[in-house]
C-alpha positions as semicolon CSV with decimal commas, in nm:
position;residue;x (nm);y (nm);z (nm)
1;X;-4,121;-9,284;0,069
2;X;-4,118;-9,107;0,431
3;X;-3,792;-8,969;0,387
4;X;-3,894;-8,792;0,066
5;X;-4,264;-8,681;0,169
6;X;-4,020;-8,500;0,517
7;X;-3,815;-8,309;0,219
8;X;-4,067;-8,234;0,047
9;X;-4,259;-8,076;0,352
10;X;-3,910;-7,881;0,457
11;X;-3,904;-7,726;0,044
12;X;-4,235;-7,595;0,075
13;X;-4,190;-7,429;0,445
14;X;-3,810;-7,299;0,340
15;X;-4,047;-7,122;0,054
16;X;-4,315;-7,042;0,210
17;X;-4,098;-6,851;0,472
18;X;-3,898;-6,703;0,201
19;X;-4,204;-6,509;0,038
20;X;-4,332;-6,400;0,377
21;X;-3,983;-6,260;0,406
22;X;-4,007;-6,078;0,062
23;X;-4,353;-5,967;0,084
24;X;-4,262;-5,826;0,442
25;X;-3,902;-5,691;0,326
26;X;-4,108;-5,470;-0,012
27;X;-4,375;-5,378;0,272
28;X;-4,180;-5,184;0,450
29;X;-4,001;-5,004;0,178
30;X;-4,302;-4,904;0,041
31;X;-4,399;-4,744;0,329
32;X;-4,349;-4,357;0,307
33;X;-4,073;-4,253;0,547
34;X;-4,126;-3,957;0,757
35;X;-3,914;-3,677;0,786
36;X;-3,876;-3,514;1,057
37;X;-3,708;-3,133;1,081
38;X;-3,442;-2,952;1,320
39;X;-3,663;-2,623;1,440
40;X;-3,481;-2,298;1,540
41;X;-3,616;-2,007;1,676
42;X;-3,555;-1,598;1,593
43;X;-3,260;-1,460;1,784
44;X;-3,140;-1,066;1,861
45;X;-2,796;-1,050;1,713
46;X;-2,530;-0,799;1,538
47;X;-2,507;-0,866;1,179
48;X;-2,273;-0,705;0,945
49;X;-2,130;-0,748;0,623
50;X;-1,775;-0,710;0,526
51;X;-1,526;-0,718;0,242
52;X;-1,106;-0,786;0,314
53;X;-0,907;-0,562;0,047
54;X;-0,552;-0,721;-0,008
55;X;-0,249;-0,482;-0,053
56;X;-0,013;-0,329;0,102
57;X;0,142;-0,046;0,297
58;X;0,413;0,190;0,208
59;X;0,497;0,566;0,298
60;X;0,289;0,833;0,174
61;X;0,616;1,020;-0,011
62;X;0,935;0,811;-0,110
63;X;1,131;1,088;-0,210
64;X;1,431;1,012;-0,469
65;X;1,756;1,205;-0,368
66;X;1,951;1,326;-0,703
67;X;2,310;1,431;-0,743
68;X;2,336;1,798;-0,874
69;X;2,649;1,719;-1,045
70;X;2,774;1,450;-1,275
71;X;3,061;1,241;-1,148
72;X;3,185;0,920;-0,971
73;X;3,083;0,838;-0,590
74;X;3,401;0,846;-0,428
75;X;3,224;0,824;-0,063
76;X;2,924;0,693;0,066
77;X;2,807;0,794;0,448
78;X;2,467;0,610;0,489
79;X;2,315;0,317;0,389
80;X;1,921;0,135;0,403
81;X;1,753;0,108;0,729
82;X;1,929;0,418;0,909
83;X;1,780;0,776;1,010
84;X;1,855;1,011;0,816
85;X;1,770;1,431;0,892
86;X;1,724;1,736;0,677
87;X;2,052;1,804;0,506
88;X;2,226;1,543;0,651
89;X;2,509;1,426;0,354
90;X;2,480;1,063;0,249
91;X;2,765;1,072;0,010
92;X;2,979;1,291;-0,213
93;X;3,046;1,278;-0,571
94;X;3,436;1,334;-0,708
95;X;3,455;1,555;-1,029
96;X;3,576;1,398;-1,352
97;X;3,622;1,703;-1,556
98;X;3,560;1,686;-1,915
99;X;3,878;1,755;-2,121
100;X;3,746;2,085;-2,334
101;X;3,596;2,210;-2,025
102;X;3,894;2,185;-1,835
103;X;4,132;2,345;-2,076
104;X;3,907;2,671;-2,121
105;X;3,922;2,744;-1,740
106;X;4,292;2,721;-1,663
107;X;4,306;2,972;-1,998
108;X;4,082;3,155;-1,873
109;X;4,319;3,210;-1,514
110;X;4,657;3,195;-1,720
111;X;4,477;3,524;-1,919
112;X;4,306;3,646;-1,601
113;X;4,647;3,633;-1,386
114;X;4,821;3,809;-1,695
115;X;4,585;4,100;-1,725
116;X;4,617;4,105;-1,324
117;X;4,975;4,108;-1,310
118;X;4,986;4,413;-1,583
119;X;4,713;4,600;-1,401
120;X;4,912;4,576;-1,101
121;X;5,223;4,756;-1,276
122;X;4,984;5,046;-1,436
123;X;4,838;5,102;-1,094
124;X;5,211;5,107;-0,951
125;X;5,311;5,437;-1,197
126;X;4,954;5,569;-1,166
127;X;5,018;5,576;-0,818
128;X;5,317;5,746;-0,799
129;X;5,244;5,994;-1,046
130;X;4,945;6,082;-0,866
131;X;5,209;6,162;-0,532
132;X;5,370;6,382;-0,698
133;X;5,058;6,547;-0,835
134;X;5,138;6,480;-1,170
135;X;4,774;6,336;-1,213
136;X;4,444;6,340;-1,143
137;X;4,254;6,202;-0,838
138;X;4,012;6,103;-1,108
139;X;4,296;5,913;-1,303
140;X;4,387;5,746;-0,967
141;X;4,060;5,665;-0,887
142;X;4,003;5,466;-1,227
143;X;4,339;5,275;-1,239
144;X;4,236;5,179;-0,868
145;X;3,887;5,034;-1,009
146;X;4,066;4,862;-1,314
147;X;4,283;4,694;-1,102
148;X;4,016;4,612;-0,865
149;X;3,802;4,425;-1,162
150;X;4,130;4,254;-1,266
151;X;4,162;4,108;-0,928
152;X;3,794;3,986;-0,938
153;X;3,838;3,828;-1,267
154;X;4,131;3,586;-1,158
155;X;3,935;3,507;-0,824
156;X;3,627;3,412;-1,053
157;X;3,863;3,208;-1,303
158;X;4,051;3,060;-0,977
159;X;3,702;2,951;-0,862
160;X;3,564;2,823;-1,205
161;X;3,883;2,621;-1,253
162;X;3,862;2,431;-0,887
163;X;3,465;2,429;-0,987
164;X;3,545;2,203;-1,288
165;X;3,847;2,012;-1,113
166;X;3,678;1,943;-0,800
167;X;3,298;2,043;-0,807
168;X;3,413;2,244;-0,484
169;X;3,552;2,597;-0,365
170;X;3,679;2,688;-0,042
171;X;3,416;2,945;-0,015
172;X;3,134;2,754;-0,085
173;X;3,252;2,410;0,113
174;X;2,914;2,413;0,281
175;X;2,670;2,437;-0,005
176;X;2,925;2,250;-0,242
177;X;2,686;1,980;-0,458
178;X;2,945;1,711;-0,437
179;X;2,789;1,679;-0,146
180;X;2,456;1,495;-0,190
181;X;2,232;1,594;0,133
182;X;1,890;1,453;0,188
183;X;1,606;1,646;0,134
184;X;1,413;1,529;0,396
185;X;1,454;1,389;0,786
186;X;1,325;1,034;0,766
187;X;1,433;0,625;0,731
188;X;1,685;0,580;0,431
189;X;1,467;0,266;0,238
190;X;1,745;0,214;-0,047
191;X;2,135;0,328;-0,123
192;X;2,125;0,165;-0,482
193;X;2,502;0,333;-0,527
194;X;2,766;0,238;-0,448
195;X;3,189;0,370;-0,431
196;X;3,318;0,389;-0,736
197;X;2,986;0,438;-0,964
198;X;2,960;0,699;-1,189
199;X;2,586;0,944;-1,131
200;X;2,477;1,186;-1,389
201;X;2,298;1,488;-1,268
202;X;1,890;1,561;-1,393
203;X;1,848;1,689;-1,733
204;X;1,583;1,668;-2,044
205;X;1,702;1,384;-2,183
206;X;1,773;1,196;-1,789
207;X;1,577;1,167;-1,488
208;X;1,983;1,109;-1,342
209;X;2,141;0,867;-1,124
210;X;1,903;0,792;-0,810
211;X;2,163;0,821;-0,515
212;X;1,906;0,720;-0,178
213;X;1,529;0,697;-0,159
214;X;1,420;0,836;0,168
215;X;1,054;0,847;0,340
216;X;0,912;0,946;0,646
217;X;0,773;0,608;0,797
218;X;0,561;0,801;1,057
219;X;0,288;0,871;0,769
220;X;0,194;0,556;0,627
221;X;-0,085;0,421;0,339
222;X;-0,227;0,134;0,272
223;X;-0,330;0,061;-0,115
224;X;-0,503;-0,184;-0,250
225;X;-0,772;-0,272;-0,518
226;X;-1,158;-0,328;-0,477
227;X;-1,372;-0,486;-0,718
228;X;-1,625;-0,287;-0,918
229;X;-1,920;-0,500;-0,750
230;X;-1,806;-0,336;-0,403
231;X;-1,641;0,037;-0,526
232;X;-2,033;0,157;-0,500
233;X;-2,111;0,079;-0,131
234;X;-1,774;0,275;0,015
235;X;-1,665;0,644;0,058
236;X;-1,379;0,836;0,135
237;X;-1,349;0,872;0,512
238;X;-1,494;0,518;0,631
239;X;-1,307;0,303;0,869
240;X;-1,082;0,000;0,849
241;X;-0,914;-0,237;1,019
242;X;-0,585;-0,322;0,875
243;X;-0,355;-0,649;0,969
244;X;-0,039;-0,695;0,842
245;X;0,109;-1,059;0,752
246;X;0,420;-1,003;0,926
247;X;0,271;-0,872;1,226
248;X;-0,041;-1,103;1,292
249;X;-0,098;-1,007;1,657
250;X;-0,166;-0,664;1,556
251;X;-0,477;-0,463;1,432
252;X;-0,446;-0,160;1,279
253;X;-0,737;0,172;1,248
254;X;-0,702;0,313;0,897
255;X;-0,925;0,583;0,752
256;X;-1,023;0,526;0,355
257;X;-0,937;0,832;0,216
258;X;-0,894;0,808;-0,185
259;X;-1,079;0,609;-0,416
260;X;-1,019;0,591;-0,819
261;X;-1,235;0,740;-1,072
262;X;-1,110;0,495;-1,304
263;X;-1,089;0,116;-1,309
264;X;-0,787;-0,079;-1,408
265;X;-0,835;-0,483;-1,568
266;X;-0,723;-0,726;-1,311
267;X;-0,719;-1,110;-1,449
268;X;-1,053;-1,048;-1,650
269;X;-1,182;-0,834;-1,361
270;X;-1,208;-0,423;-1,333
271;X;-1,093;-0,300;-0,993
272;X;-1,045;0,003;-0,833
273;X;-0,750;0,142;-0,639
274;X;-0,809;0,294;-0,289
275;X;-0,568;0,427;-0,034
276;X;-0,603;0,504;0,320
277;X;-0,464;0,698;0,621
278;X;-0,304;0,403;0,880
279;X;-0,239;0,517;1,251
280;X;0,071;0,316;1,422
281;X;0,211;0,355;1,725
282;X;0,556;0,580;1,709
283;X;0,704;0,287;1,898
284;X;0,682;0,038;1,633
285;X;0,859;0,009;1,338
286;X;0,699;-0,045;0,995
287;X;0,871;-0,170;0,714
288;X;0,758;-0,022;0,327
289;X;0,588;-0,310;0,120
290;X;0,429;-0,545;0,427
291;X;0,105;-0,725;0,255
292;X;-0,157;-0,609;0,410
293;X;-0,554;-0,678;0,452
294;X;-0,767;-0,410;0,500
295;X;-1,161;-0,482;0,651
296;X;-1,425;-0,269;0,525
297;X;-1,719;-0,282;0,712
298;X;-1,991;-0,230;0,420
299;X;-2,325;-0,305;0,586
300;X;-2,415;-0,378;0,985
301;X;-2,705;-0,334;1,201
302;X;-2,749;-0,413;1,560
303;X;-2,989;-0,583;1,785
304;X;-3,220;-0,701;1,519
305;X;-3,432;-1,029;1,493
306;X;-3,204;-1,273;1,307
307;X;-3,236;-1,626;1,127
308;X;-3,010;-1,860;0,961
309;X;-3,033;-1,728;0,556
310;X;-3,084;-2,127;0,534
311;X;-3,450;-2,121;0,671
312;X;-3,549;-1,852;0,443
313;X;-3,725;-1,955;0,116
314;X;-3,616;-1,701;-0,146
315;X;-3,935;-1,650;-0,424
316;X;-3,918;-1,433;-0,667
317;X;-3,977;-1,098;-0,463
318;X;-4,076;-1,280;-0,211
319;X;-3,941;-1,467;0,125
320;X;-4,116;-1,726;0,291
321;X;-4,003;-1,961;0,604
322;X;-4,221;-2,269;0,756
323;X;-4,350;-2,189;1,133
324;X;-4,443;-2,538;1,356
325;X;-4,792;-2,529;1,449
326;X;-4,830;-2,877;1,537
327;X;-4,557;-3,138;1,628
328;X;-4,789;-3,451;1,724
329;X;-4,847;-3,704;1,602
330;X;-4,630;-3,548;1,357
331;X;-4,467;-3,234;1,237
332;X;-4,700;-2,990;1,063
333;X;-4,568;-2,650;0,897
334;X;-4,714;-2,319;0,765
335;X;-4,590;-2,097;0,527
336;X;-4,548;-1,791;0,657
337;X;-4,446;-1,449;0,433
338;X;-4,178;-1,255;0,616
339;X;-4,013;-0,922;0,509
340;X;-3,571;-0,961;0,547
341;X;-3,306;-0,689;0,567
342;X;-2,937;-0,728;0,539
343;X;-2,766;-1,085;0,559
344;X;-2,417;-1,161;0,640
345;X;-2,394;-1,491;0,463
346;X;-2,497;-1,665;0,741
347;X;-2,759;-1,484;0,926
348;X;-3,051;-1,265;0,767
349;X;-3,247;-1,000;0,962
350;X;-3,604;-1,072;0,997
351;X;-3,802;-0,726;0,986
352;X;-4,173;-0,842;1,046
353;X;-4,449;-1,221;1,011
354;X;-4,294;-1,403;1,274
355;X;-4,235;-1,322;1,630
356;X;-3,955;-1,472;1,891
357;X;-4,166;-1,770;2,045
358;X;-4,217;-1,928;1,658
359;X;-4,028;-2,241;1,568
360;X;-3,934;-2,199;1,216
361;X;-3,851;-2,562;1,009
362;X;-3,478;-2,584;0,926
363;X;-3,273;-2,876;0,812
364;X;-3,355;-3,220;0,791
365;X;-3,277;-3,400;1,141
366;X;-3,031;-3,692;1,138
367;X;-3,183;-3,959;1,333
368;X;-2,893;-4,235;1,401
C-alpha cells in the first residue's frame, strides 16, 4: 500500500510539472516580440544612373574593291591583315576573250593592215609624181593624210585586238584594269578570291565579283541598339565609355553621334540603332567586329544628400521614411514626408524633411 501511495505521489508531481511547463512554454510565445531596426543616417555622395549598350565596333567605310574587267585571277599580291596604300595592285585578272569578240578584232587588223599596206603603195607613186612636178602639192598633201589615217587605224585595231586577248596594251601598262588597285590606303580585312577564280566586272544585272574589302582602321564606330524606354533620355554628341571583350584592361572615350529615327523589333522588343565616334590610340591595333559595351551615362548629380532607395516608403505621389526620436526603453519612429531626386538603384537623393544628424529606420536587425 506504501509503494503505490509513493507512485501515485511521483504521477501527480511528473504532471503537475508538465503543465507548469506548458502553461510557461504558450506564455512566452504569446508574448509580442519586439523588433528592433538597423538605423542609417543621410550621406553626401555621387549618384548616377547608367545604361551598358552591347555591340560592336567596326570601321566607319569598308570599301569593296571591284575588277573593271571580267576574267580569271591569274595572280594575287595581298592577302587579309596586311597594309595596303592608294593604288597599290592586289591582284590581276587574265583575259578570257569571248570567241565572237575575238574574231571581229583580228578582222578588223587583217582589213586595217590591208588598207595600210595599199595606202602605202598610192603614197609611193603620189610621191614621186609629185618630184617630178607632175602633181599637186595639194594632191601630195592628201595622199600623205590618207596614209596617215591608215596607219592610225591598224594601231587602233593592233590595240583593240591585244585589248580583247590580254585586257592590256603596251601603252597603257600602267592604267591597264587587269590590274585591280585599291582604292584606298588602309588594312586589307578580306581577299575572298583566290588564283584561278573567275570575277565578272559591275553591271545592271551584277554588283560583280568582290576582289578585297579594305578600311581604314584609324576611324572606328561602335553600333549598337538601345531600347525604346532609354532612346528618349540620350542625344547625339554625349559621351561613352566603351570596353571591348577582347581587350578587358582597356577603356575606351567614344562620342554618340547618330541615333535612328526608326525602331527595328528585337525578340518582342523595339530598339534603336546608335553609332558613335571611338578614339584609340594609333599604337594599338583594332580588329573589325570586337563585341563591344558601350556606358551611357543617362542621369548623375554630385554631392547631394543620399539614402539607401530601401528606407524610402514610396506612396502614391508621395515619399515617406521613419526618423528615431526615441530609442529607450524601446525604438520609437516618426513618419517623416521627404521630397527625392534621381536614384541609381541603390541610392536616392534626398532634396529636403530630414537633415544629416537624423537616424532614419532601415531593415530589420538580426539579433543572433
Amino acid at each position: 500500500m506504501k509503494a503505490k501511495k509513493i507512485l501515485k505521489i511521483s504521477l501527480l508531481v511528473v504532471m503537475a510539472a508538465l503543465f507548469v511547463w506548458t502553461f510557461v512554454f504558450l506564455w512566452q510565445k504569446s508574448r509580442p516580440v519586439e523588433t528592433v531596426y538597423e538605423t542609417v543616417s543621410p550621406e553626401i555622395s555621387d549618384l548616377k544612373k547608367t545604361t551598358v549598350v552591347t555591340g560592336k565596333v567596326e570601321p566607319r567605310d569598308e570599301i569593296l574593291i571591284k575588277p573593271q574587267i571580267s576574267g580569271i585571277i591569274s595572280e594575287v599580291y595581298k592577302e587579309a591583315g596586311q597594309d595596303v596604300r592608294e593604288g597599290e595592285v592586289i591582284a590581276k585578272v587574265k583575259v578570257i576573250p569571248e570567241l565572237g569578240t575575238l574574231n571581229a578584232a583580228e578582222s578588223r587588223v587583217r582589213l586595217a593592215q590591208l588598207n595600210a599596206d595599199q595606202e602605202e603603195t598610192n603614197f609611193g607613186r603620189t610621191k614621186a609624181l609629185y618630184e617630178d612636178g607632175l602633181v599637186s602639192r595639194d594632191e601630195y598633201e592628201k595622199g600623205q593624210l590618207t596614209l596617215n589615217q591608215a596607219r592610225e587605224e591598224l594601231l587602233a585595231a593592233t590595240d583593240n585586238l591585244q585589248i580583247v586577248k590580254e585586257g592590256i596594251t603596251k601603252s597603257s601598262a600602267d592604267i591597264s584594269s587587269t590590274f585591280i588597285r585599291s582604292t584606298i590606303t588602309g588594312l586589307i580585312l578580306d581577299v575572298p578570291i583566290k588564283v584561278g577564280n573567275s570575277v565578272i566586272m559591275a553591271n545592271t544585272m551584277n554588283d560583280g565579283t568582290t576582289i578585297a574589302s579594305v578600311a581604314d582602321m584609324n576611324d572606328l564606330i561602335f553600333r549598337g541598339n538601345i531600347d525604346e524606354t532609354e532612346v528618349g533620355r540620350i542625344y547625339e554628341g554625349m559621351p561613352m565609355k566603351l570596353t571591348i571583350g577582347a581587350l578587358q584592361n582597356y577603356t575606351f572615350d567614344a562620342t554618340l553621334e547618330y541615333i535612328s529615327p526608326k525602331a527595328t523589333e528585337n525578340n518582342g522588343a523595339n530598339q534603336f540603332e546608335i553609332k558613335a565616334a571611338m578614339q584609340a590610340p594609333d599604337s594599338m591595333r583594332i580588329r573589325s567586329g570586337y563585341s563591344a559595351n558601350a556606358e551611357i551615362i543617362l542621369e548623375q548629380a554630385q554631392q547631394v544628400m543620399t539614402l539607401p532607395e530601401g528606407t524610402v516608403e514610396f506612396s502614391g505621389d508621395s515619399t515617406f521614411v521613419y526618423v528615431l526620436t526615441d530609442s529607450l526603453p524601446k525604438q520609437q519612429f516618426r513618419r517623416q514626408q521627404v521630397e527625392v531626386g534621381m536614384s541609381d538603384g541603390i541610392k536616392i537623393a534626398v532634396n529636403s524633411g530630414v537633415t544629416m544628424e537624423d537616424k532614419i529606420r532601415g531593415a530589420v536587425r538580426m539579433d543572433e
